[in-house]
N, C-alpha and C positions, 0 to 999 in steps of 0.2 A: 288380273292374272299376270302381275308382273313376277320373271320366275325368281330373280335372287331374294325377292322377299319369300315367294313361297319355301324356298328352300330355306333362309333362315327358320323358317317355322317349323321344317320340317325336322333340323337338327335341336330348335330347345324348349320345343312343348314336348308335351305327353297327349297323348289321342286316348278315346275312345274306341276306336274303329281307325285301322291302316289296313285300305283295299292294295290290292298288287294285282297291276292292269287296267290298260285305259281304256280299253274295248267298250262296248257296250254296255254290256254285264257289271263291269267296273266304274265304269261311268253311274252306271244308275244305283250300285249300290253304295257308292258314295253321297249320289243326291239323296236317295233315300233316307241315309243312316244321318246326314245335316237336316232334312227336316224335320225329324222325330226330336231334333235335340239333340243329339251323341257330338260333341266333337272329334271331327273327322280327317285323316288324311289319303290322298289318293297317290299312288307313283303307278309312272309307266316308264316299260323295259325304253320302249324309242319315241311314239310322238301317238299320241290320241288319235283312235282307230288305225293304225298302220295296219296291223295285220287283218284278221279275218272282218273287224267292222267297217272296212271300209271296199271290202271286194266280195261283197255279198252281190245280187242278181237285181240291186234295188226296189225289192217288191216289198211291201207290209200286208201280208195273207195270212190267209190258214192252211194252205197247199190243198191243192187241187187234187195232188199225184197222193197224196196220203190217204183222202179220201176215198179215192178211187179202190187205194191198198187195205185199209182198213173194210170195204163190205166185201172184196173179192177174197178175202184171206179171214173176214173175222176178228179181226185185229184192233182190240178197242182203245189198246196203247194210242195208235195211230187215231183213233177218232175224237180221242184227248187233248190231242197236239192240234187237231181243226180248231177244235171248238174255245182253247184257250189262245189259239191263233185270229180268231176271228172278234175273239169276246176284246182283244187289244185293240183289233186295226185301228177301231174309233177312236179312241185314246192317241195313239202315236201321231195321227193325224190332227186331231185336234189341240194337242200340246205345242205343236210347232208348224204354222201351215203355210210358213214363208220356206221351208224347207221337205214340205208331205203335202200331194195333192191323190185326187181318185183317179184312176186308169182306166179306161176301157182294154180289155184281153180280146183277141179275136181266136176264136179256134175253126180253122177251117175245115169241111167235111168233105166227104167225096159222095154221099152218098146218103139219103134221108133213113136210113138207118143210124149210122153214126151220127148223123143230127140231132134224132132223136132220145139217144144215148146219153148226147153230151147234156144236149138239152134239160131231161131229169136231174144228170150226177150233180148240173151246177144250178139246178134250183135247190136240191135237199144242200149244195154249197153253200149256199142266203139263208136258210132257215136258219141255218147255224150260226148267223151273226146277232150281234147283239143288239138288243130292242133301241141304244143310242145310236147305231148304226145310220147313217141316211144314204147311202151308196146305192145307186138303181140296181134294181135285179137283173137276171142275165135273159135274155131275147136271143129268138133263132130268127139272122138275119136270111134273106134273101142272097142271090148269088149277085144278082143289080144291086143292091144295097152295101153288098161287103167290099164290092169292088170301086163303090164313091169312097170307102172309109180309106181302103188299102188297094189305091190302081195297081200295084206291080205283084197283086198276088195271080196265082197262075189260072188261066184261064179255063183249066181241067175241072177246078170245086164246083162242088156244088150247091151248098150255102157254109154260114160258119154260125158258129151259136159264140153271142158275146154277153162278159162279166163283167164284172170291177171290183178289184182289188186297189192299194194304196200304192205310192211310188215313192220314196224318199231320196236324197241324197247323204247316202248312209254316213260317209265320214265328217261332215259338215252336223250330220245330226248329233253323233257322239260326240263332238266337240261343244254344243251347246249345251248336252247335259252339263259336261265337267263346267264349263263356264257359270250355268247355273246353279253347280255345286257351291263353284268358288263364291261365287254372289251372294251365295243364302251364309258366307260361313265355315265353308271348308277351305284346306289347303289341300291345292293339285301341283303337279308338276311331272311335269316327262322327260325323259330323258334321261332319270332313274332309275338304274338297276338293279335290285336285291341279290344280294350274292350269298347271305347267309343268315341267321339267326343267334340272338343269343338268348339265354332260359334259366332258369331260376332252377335250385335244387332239387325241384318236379321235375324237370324236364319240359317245362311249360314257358313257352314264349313270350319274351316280353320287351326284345328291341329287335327291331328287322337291321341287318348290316346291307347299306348297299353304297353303290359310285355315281354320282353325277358326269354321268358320258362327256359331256361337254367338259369336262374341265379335269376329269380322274379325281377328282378331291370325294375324301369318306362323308358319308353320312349316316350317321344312327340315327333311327326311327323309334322311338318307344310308346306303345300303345299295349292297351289291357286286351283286344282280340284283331286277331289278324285274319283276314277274310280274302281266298286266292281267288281271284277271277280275272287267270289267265289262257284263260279259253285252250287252243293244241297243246299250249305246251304249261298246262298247269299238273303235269306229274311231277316236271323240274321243281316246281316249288314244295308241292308235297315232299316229295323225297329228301329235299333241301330242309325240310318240317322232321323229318321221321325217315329216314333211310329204311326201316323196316317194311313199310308199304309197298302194296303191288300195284304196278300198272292201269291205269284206270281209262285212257284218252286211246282211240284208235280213231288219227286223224286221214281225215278224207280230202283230200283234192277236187278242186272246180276251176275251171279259166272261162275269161268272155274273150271273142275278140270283138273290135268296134270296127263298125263298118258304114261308109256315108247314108246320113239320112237316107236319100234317094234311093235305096235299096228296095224297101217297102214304100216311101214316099205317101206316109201318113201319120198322125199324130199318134195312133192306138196302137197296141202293143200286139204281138202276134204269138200265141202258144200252141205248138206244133206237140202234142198228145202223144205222140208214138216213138220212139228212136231204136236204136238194135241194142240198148243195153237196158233196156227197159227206164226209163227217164224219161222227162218232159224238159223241151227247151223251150228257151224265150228269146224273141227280138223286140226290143224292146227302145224305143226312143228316151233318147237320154240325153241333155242337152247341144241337143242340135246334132249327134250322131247316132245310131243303132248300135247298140250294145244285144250280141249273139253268145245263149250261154244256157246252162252250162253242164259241166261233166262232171263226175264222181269217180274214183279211184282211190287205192290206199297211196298211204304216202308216207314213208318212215324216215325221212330225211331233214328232220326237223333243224338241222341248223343250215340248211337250203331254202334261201326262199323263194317258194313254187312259181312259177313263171310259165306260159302261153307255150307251148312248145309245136312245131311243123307235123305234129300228128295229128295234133288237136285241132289244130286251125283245119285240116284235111274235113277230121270229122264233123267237127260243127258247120260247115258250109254244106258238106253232103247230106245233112241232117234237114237246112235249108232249104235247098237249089228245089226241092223236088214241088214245094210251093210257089216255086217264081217264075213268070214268063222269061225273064232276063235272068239266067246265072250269077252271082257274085264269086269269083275269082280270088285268090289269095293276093294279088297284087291290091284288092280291094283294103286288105288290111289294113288301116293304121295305125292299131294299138290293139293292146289286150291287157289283162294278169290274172293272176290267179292267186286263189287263199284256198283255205283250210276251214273246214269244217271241226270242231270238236268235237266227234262223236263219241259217247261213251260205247265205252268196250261191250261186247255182249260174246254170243258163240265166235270162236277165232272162224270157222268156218264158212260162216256167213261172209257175205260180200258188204261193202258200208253202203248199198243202196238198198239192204233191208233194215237198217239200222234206224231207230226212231231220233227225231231230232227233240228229244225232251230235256228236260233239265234233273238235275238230283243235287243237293246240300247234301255235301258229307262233311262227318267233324271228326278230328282226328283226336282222341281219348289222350294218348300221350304227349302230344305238343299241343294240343286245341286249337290247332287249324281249323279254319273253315274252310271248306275248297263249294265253290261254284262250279258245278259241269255241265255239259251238254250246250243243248238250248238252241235257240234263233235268234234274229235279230227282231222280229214280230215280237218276240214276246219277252225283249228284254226286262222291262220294266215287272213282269210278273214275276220275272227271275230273282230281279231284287229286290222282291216284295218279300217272295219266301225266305229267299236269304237272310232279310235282317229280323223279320219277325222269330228265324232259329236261333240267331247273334241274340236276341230278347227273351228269348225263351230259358236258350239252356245258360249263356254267358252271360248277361247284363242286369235279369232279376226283372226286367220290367217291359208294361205291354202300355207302347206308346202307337196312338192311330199312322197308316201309313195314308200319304197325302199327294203319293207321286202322281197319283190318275186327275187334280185337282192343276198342278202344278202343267202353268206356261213357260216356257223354256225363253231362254235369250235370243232375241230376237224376235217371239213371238208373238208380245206383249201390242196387241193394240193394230196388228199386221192388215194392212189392206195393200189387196192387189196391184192397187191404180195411183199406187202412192210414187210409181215411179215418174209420172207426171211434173208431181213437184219437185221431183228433187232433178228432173230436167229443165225446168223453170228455176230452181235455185243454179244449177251446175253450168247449164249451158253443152251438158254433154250429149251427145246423139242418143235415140231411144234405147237401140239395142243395147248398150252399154247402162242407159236407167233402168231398166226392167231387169237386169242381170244383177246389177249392186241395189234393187229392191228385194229379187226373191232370193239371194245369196246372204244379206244380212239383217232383211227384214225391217224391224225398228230400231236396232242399233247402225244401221245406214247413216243417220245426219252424224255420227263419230266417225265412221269416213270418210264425209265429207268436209269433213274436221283438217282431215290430215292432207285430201289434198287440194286445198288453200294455204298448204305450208309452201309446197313449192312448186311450179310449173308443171316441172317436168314430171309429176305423181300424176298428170292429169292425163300422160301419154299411155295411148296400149304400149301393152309387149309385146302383140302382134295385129299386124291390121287384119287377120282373120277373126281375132276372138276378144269379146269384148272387156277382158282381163285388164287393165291400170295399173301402172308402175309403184302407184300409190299404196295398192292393195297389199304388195309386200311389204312394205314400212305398217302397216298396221296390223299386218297380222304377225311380225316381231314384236310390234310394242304393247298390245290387246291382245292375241290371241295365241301366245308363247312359242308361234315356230321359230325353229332353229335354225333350219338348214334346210338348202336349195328345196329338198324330198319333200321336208314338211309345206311346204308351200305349194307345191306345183301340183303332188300327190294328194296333199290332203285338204287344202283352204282352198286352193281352187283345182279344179280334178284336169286340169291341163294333160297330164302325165298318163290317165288312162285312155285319153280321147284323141290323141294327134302326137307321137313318139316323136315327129320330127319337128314340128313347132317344139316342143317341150324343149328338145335340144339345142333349138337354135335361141332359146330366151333365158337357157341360164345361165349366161353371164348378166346380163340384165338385173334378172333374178339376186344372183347373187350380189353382187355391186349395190341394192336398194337394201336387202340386208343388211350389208355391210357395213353401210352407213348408219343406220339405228342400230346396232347390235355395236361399231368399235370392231371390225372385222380389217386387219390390215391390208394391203393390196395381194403379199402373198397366200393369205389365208382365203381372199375374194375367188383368186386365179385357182387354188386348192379344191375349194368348196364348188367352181363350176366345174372342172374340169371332172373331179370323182360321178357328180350327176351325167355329164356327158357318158361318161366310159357304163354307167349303171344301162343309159340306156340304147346304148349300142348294144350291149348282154343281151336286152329282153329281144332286139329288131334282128338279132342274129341266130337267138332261139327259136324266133319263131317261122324266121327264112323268109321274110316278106318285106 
């Protein structure tokens, strides 16, 4: 993935398939459309998963809350979304399991009634998974029992019934699709953004116009179908297709804030069934902190991007507190963010928490757009499963097998647990920091261990709380196409959503390891930390914690 080659490719071949958008949906429909054969290319507006793929809740399900929606209303839309939720999990997990592992959920009850309740809704939950499934069913724990799993739940329950669902580290995941796109054969690149089209005497598409952010220089893209999977904000590109088109995307709001392990002070995840806007939240352990989340709202401010705000933080804690013998307090905070959902449009009247999270292909007759909508991150992969077999159908004449559910992702290949052993025997580096650079890049690991044997100081944390390496940013410039402070902190390694004030304090660091792989001069160094810095005083001043 080195990006000036992908960009030369990107300006003097011709494609088959040009995705727009690095998300999920874009990611996979990219992988997709390289292993059937199509020559393929991908661009994204800023850096793979920035937006919504990588500030999802970290779960791989079928929703619980839709379940619940779907027999209390009848709603079989909803019961759709379980069951093609559940039919993935296996899949997601198994394609990449240095980056997806099983979860135990805890739901606490008050009261053997609600036990019983939950008890049923999340067995007919396991029915609905798929026969390759191997995840334990769900058990109604004891009040003794729930309280060895989670000591700081509140000592009022009375038992809790627990599941399992998947966990991922979702922007880390999206980034191994595109990696494995580019592996098998495609050209990717981000930090590409389409600003226009140009079309043949039909009125039919056949070079995308866009700018490489980095540098402002043009690039024409020319391919025979163009396939939009840009999640909130894929009406801009429709409309950018066909000005005539209506409205299709009514995007929704969620924020998590994180809050120390020691909150709940257990490995298992905790799902709290009830809230005042009718929602389920989750606390959820996520490397080495609790991630509390999340909420629904519209949100029409699309060239804002959504951020943690001192209402939110208010709510989701008072959502919490009522579970905990010990309160957690907003000084607790020290981080959050928030994304977007793409929900598709339905009644204006409706609120987006009756809104289904499904997907729809639409083709657009007079430019022959494909537009990708809806969806989750559970079920990306089925997302661009439909996608390109319609690219096959109506656009390319031919019906080649899809092979994504088959396909191991980078890093995956060959992945053992305990392999961080040896590569503490090879490094010499302390455990927590091998166990971190084993489940963070799996078996492409001995490649960064590659880079820091180049020079010492790669062998140093960025900070002695977290077990992140100087090194790590020199390789995810030269292997994994970040660009800037963001893309690193935010997205190769999730520093940015887990601790505001470390992030802070380590991008000049950051920046400066950049710098030096990338030819980044010393006032471009001092630029590139100081913008991250000002980014993330915005969010700590939003959120007033």
């Amino acid at each position: 993935m080195k990006r000036s080659d992908q960009l030369e490719q990107l300006r003097t071949e011709e494609f088959d398939c040009l995705v727009i958008g690095g998300g999920a949906s874009g990611a996979g429909c990219a992988l997709d459309s390289v292993l059937r054969g199509y020559k393929t290319a991908l661009v994204e507006k800023t850096d793979f998963a920035a937006e919504t793929s990588s500030k999802s809740t970290k779960l791989i399900h079928g929703g619980v809350r839709y379940l619940e929606q779907a027999f209390k209303n009848f709603d079989f839309a909803q019961l759709s979304q379980v069951r093609h939720g559940l039919e993935e999990r296996h899949t997601v997990l198994k394609n990449a399991p240095h980056l997806a592992r099983p979860l135990a959920l805890v739901t606490p009850v008050f009261s053997w009634i609600e036990g019983l309740y939950f008890t049923i809704g999340l067995t007919i939950y396991g029915w609905f998974a798929s026969g390759k499934d191997t995840l334990p069913g769900s058990k109604w724990l004891s009040k003794s029992e729930v309280k060895k799993r989670l000591p700081r739940l509140s000592d009022r329950i009375h038992s809790a019934v627990m599941y399992y669902d998947g966990q991922l580290d979702d922007a880390r995941y999206c980034l191994a699709i595109a990696q494995t796109a580019a592996a098998k054969g495609g050209t990717v690149a981000n930090h590409v953004e389409v600003n226009g089209f140009e079309r043949d005497e039909n009125g039919r598409l056949v070079a995308a116009l866009a700018t490489d952010l980095r540098t402002g220089e043009p690039v024409r893209i020319r391919a025979k179908v163009f396939i939009n999977c840009t999640g909130p904000f894929a009406d801009r590109i429709r409309l950018m297709a066909n000005p005539q088109l209506s409205e299709r995307i009514r995007p929704s709001k969620g924020v998590h804030a994180i809050l120390p392990y020691e909150i709940l002070g257990g490995e298992d995840a905790l799902l709290i069934p009830k809230t005042p806007d009718g929602r389920v939240v989750f606390a959820i352990p996520f490397q080495g902190k609790l991630m509390l989340g999340t909420t629904d709202d519209d949100y029409d401010n699309l060239a804002k991007e959504p951020i943690l705000d001192k209402r939110e933080v208010d709510f989701l804690l008072e959502t919490l507190n009522p579970y905990l013998n010990e309160k957690a307090q907003p000084e607790h905070v020290g981080a959050g963010f928030g994304g977007l959902r793409p929900l598709i449009a339905a009644d204006p009247s409706k609120g987006t928490k009756g809104l289904v999270r499904d997907h729809e292909v639409e083709y657009d007759q007079n430019s022959s757009l494909v537009s990708l909508l809806g969806g989750k991150w559970t079920t990306y992969r089925l997302m661009a499963k439909d996608t390109i077999d319609f690219v096959e159908e109506k656009l390319l004449g031919e019906q080649r097998p899809c092979i994504t559910d088959q396909q191991i992702l980078v890093g995956g290949d060959n992945f053992d647990a305990n392999q961080w052993q040896n590569l503490q025997q090879q490094t010499g580096l302390p455990e927590a920091i091998c166990k971190h650079l084993n489940q963070h890049y799996g078996s492409a690991a001995p490649q960064l261990v590659e880079v820091l044997a180049e020079n010492e100081t790669w062998r140093e944390p960025l900070h002695e709380q977290y077990p992140y390496l100087q090194g790590e940013v020199v390789y995810a410039a030269r292997y994994e196409m970040a660009c800037t402070v963001r893309d690193f902190l935010a997205r190769r390694i999730r520093l940015e959503i887990l601790d505001w004030d470390v992030a802070q304090q380590v991008s000049t660091k950051v920046a400066q390891a950049m710098g030096s792989e990338l030819g980044w001069d010393q006032a471009q160094i001092e630029s590139e930390a100081a913008a991250y810095g000002s980014l993330v005083q915005q969010f700590r001043v939003e959120a007033q914690v």
